[in-house]
N, C-alpha and C positions, 0 to 999 in steps of 0.2 A: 220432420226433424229426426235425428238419426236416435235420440235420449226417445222417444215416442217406441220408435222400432224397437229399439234393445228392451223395451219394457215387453212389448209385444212375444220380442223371441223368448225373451225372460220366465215369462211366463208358461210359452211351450217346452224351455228346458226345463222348467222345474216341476211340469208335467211328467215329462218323456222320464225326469228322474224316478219320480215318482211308480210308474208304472214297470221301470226295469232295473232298479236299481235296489241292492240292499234294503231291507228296513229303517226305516228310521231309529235313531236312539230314542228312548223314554225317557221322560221329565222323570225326576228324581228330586225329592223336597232334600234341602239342604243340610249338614247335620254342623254346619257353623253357628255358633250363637254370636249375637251383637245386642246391645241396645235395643235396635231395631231394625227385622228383618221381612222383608214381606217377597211371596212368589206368584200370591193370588191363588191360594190354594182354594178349596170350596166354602171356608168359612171366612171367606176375603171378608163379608158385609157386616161383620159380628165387629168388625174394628174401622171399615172407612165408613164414610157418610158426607152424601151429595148435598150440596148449602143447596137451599130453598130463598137464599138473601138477594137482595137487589143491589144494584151500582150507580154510582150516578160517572158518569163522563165529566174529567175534569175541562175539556172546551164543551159551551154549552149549556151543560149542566142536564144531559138527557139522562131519565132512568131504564136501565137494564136490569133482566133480570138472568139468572143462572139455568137457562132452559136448557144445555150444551146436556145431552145424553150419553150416561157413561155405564159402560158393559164389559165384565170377565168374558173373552171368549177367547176361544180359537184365531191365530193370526189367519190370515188370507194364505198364505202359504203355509204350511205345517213344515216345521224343522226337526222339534222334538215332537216325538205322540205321549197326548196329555197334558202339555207342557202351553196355559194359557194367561193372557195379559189385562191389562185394564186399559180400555181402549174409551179415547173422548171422540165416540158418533157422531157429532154432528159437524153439518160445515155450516159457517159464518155466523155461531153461534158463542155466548159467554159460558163457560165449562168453571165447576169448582169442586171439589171432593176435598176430605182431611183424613187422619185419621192421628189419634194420640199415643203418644209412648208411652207404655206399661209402667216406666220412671224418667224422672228428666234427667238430659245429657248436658253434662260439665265437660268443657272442654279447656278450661283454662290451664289447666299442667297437665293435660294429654292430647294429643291427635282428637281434630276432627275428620271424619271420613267420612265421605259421603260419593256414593258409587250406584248406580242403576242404568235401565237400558231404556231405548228410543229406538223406534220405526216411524218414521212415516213413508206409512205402507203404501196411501196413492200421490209418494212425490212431491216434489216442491213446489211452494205457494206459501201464503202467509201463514205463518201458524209456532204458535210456541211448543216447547215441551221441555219448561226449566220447573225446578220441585223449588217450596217455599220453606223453610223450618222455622217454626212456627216458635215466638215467646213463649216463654213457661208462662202458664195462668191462660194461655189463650187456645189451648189447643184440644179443648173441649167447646169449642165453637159450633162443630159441627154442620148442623144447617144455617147458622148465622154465618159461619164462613162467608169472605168476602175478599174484596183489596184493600180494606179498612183494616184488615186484621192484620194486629202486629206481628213481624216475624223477624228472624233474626240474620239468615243468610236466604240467599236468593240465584239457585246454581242449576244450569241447565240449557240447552239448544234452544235454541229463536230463531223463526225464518223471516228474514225481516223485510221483504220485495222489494228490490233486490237483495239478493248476500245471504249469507247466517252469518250468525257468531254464536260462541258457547260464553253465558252469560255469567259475572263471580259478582254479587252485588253483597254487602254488609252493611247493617245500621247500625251507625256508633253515635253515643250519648254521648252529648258535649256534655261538659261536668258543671260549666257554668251556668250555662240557662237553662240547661234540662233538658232537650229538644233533641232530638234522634234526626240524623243527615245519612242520607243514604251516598255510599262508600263504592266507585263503580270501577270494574280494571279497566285501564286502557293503556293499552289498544286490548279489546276482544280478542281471545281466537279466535280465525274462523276456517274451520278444516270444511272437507266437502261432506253434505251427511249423505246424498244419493237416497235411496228407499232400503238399505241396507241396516238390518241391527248394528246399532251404533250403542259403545260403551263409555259413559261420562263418569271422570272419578275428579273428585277434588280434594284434598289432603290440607288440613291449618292445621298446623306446628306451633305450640305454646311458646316459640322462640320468632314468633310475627313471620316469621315464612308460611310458603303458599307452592302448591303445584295444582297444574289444569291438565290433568289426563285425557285423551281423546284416544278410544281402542284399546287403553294401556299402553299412549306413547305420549313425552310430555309437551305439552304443547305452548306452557309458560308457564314459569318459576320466577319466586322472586320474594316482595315484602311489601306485609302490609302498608308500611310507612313508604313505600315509595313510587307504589306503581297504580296506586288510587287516585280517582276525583270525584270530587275534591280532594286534597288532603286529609289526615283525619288529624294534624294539626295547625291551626288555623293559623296568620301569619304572627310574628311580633309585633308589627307597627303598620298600620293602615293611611289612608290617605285622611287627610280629614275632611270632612266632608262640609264644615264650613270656609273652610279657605277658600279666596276667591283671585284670579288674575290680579295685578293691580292695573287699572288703568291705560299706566304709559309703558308698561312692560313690550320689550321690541322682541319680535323674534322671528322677525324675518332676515336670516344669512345674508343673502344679497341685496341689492339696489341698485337700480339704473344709475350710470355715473350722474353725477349733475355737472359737471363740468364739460361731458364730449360735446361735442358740436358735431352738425352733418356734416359732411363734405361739400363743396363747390359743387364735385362734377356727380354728384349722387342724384340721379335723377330716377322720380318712383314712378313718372307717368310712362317709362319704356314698358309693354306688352312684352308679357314671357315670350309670346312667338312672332313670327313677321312671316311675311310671304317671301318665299322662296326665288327672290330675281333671276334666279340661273338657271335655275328647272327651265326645261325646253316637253313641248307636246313630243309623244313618243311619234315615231316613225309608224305608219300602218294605224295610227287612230281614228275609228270610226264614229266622227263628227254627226254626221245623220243616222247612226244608226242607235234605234232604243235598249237600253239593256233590258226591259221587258217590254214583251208582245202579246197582244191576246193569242189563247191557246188555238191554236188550229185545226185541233181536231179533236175540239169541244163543241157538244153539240145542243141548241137550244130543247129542254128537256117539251116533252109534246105535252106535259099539263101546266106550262108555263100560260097565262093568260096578261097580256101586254095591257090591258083594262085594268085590270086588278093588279098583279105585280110589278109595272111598270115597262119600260124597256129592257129586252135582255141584253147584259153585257158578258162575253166570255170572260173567264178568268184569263188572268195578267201567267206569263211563264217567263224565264228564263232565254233572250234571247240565243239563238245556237251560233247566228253568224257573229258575237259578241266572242268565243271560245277561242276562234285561230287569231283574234288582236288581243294589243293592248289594253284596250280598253271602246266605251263604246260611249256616244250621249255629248254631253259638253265637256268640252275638257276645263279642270279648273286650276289650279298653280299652286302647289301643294303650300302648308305651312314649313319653319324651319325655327330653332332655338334663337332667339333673338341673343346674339352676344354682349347691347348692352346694358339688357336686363339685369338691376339689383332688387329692384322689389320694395316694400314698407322700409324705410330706417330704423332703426332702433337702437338705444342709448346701450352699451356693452355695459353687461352687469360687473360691479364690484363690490367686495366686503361691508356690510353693511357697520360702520363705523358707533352705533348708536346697539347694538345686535346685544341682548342679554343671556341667551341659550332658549332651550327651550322648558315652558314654566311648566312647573308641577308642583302639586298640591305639599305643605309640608305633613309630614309625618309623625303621628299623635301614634300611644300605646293602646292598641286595642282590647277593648274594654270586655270582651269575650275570648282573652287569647286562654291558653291552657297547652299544657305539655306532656301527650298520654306517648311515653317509650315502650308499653307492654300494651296494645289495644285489646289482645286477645282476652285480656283477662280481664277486660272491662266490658266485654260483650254480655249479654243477658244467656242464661240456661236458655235450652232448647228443650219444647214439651212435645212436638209433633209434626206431622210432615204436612204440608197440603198441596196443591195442583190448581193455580188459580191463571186461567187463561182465555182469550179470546182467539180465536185460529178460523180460516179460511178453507183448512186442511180438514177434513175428516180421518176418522179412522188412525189417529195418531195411537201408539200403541207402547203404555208404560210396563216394565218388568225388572223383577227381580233386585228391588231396592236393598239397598246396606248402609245403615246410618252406624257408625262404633267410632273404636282407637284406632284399630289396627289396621295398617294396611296391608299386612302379609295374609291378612285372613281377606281381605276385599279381593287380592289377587287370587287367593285361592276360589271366594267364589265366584269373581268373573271365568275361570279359567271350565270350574265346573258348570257354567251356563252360557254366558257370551261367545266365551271359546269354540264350544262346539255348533254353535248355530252360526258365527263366521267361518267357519271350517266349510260349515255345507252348503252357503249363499255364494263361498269364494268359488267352490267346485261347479252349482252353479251357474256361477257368471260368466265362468273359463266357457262352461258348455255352450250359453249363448254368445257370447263374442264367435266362438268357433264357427256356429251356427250360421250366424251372419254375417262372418267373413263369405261363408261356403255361397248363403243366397243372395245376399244383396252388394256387398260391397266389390267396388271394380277393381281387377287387379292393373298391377303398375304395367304389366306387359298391353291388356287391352286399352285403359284409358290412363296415361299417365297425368294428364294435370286432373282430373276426374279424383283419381287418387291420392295425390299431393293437397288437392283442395278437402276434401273430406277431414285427409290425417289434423291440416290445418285447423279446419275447424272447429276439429273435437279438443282441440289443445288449446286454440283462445278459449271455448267457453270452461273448459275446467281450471284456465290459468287464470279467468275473473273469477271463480269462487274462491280456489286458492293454490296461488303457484307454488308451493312445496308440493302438492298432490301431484298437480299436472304433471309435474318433473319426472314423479315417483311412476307415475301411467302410462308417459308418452314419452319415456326418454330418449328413443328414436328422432323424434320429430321436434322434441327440444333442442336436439343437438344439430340438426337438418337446418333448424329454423336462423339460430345462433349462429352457426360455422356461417349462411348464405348474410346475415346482418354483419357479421367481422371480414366477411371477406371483400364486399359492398365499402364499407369505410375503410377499408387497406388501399381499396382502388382509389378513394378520394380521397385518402392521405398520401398516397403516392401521386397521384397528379398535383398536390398544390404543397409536396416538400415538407411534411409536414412529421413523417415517420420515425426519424430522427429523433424528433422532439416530442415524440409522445410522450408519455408515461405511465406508467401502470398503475389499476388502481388499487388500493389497498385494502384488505378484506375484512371486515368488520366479523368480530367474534362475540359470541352470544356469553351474558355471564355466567349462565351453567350446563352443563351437559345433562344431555335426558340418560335416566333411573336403567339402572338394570335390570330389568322388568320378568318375570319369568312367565308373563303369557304364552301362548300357545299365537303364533301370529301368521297366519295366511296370506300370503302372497297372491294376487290379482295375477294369472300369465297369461299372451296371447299367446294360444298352442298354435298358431300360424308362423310365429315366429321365435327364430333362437339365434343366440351371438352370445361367443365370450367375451366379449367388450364388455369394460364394468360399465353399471347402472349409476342412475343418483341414489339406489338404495344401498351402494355400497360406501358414499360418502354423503349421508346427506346435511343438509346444510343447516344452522339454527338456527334462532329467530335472531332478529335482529333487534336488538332491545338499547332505548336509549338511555345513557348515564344519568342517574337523576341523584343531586345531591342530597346527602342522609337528611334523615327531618333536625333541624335544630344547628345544623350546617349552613353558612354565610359564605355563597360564591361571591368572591369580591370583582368588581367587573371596572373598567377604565372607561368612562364617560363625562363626554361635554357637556353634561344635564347639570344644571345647576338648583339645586333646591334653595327652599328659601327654609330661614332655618327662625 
């Protein structure tokens, strides 16, 4: 697989950099304050702590316990010198660490921020890497840490075999019954994470809006009342759940007439087919001769023993003097569509005159409903962060966490860490693609479909994780791909007349535009190739987000349903 190779070259580029390239830059502790800020400096353990707690499996009911080994080290590639992570070691292991905030964070009339980095350093497989923020009161849990423990948001990558997504999970207290319902976006983002430092920000606004950052690029925006599930407010009126059909209620639309009659000449016992009376034996048909013969120059093997295995028979071939006829053996008279085949009768359906619509339950006031227009401010304080995961992946690699308000300081400190260590993965990657243009990959002059097939498909499989990236990586072969698909239906719209009447479709617009972000942002190039033609990075395209009406808003809709009242 060619993702196997590019790790391979990958690795000898970030060797060969290694040995002749510049120095590396030096980790440098931050002089940003926040809330809470962690780098994994040397006194990392003075504030996290690994749970010693067990789990149980909600199918089941099996116990696990938190054996998943976690270690500050050095990444497998060096970016920064000195500059080390808190890595969950094991693979297909339960993993849990916390650690508590110096004071709790209120985010009810200010920004929540929450910004850090992810590696998975050996590649994709199953494995999370989302952080938990922990209820106030609970985040001195420490070794009791678990997935018991209450927490209040829940933001971060997931590999989920197949896909990722970047997960925005929140637990809102219903006010009536007490009971906390976890709050989930959908659709997920799901950008491509690759074995690259990748940077996750997410931004709540005291004003129920929401941004989902990927690299410092937004990846969906929007409100909390609208793009969650469940809801986080529950309907006005419910079904009831005593109601029941009545009896004679009709709701079948149609029915056989009862009035048709068959026809006379409607006969069901004609056969779909008949034999063909006017078929005539082809000319040159060889009556005696077998369409297969024993092979002739097969020969009985010399440990065949006629006692024990029986008599031997050659195997059966293909007649050859069958080839220059028609055909060879008995001739037989082909079938043909019988013309006065009608087949079973059947009464033509009409209006079912008796027809009531279709039943549904009447509609009682739900006995749990409540109406939260500000959810932000009804979420619980946040006392601490924790990492509670099961993963298939080892060596998953967390840094450089920012829990605050602000996001001009989270940009600032992605820009002084993230920044620069995409700078040097981007430089790099450029090296190995180069690399392996030069050893492995065929050019279009020596194997052209060799080449076309490759480009192919390195562009499906990045367009199944996610086709904004692919666009952004293989704009070439996106365009190759599209122009050969539109050109393809022009030809069969033109043979059946149809070009005239096509129509264009119309382009669906995202409801916000992505931030003006002042990252430092590296661009992926193939140094094999250049063209002034614009990119998709020079328009790229948003998300496609569908209209969902405000909470407490009634889409009134035109329907044959008839409730019973």
């Amino acid at each position: 697989m060619r993702s196997v190779a590019l790790s391979v070259v990958l690795a000898a580029a970030a060797a060969g950099a290694s040995a002749s390239e510049e120095p590396k830059p030096t980790f440098k502790a931050t002089e940003i304050s926040a809330p809470f800020i962690e780098q994994f400096t040397d006194d990392w353990s003075e504030r996290w702590t690994p749970s010693e707690a067990t789990k149980k499996t909600p199918v089941g009911g099996e116990t696990f316990s938190y054996v998943g080994e976690w270690k500050v080290e050095n990444p497998e590639t060096v970016l920064l010198e000195e500059d080390k992570g808190l890595v969950a070691k094991s693979k297909a292991a339960h993993h849990a660490i916390s650690a508590p905030f110096a004071s709790t964070v209120d985010f009810s009339d200010k920004p929540l921020v929450v910004q850090y980095e992810v590696q998975y350093q050996k590649g994709g497989n199953c494995g999370g890497g989302y952080l938990k923020l922990l209820a106030d009161g609970f985040q001195t849990s420490g070794k009791e840490f678990s997935d018991t423990t209450p927490w209040v948001v829940m933001f971060g990558p997931d590999m989920t075999c197949p896909g990722s997504k970047v997960h925005f999970i929140f637990r809102h207290k219903n006010p009536v019954t007490g009971e906390y319902e976890e709050k989930h976006l959908k659709p997920a983002p799901n950008p491509l994470f690759r074995k690259d430092t990748n940077l996750y920000t997410l931004v709540v606004n005291p004003d129920n809006t929401y941004e989902v950052r990927f690299n410092g690029n937004v990846q969906k925006a929007g409100s909390l009342l609208e793009d969650f599930d469940p809801a986080v407010n529950p309907p006005e009126l419910i079904d009831d759940p005593e109601d029941e059909k009545p009896e004679d209620w009709v709701d079948k639309k149609k029915i056989p007439d009862p009035d048709a009659v068959k026809p006379d000449d409607w006969d069901e016992e004609e056969p779909y087919e008949i034999l063909d009376e006017d078929a005539e034996k082809p000319e040159g048909w060889l009556d005696d001769e077998p369409e297969m013969i024993p092979d002739p120059e097969s020969e009985k093997p010399e440990e065949w023993d006629d006692e024990e295995d029986g008599d031997w028979i050659a195997p059966l071939v293909h007649n050859p003097a069958c080839d220059a006829a028609p055909g060879c053996g008995e001739w037989k008279r082909p079938y043909k569509a019988n013309p006065k085949y009608k087949g079973k009768w059947y009464a033509p359906m009409i209006d079912n005159p008796a027809y009531k619509g279709e039943w549904k339950p009447r509609q009682i006031p739900n006995p749990v409903f409540f109406q939260d227009l500000e959810p932000v401010k009804s979420l619980d304080k946040i006392g601490g962060v924790g990492i509670e995961l099961w993963t298939m992946t080892e060596d998953i690699l967390f840094d450089n966490v920012y829990v605050g308000h602000s996001i001009e300081d989270a940009e600032r400190f992605g820009n002084e860490t993230w920044a620069v260590k995409h700078e040097i993965e981007a430089a790099v990657t450029a090296k190995a693609l180069e690399l392996e243009d030069q050893d492995e990959r065929p050019s279009f002059k020596e194997d052209p479909l060799g080449f076309v097939r490759e480009k192919m498909e390195e562009f499906i499989v990045a367009a199944s994780q996610n086709p904004v990236d692919a666009f952004t990586a293989y704009p070439a072969t996106a365009a190759a791909l599209f122009g050969s698909l539109f050109a393809f239906f022009g030809m069969v719209g033109l043979l059946i007349g149809l070009i005239g009447g096509s129509q264009q479709p119309v382009a669906k617009v995202s409801s916000f535009a992505p931030l003006d972000l002042r990252y430092l942002m590296i661009e992926y190039e193939q140094p094999s190739k250049k063209t002034d033609a614009p990119t998709p990075d020079d328009k790229k395209p948003e998300d496609d987000k569908t209209p969902v009406a405000p909470a407490g808003d009634k889409k009134k809709e035109e329907t044959s349903v008839k409730k019973r009242k």
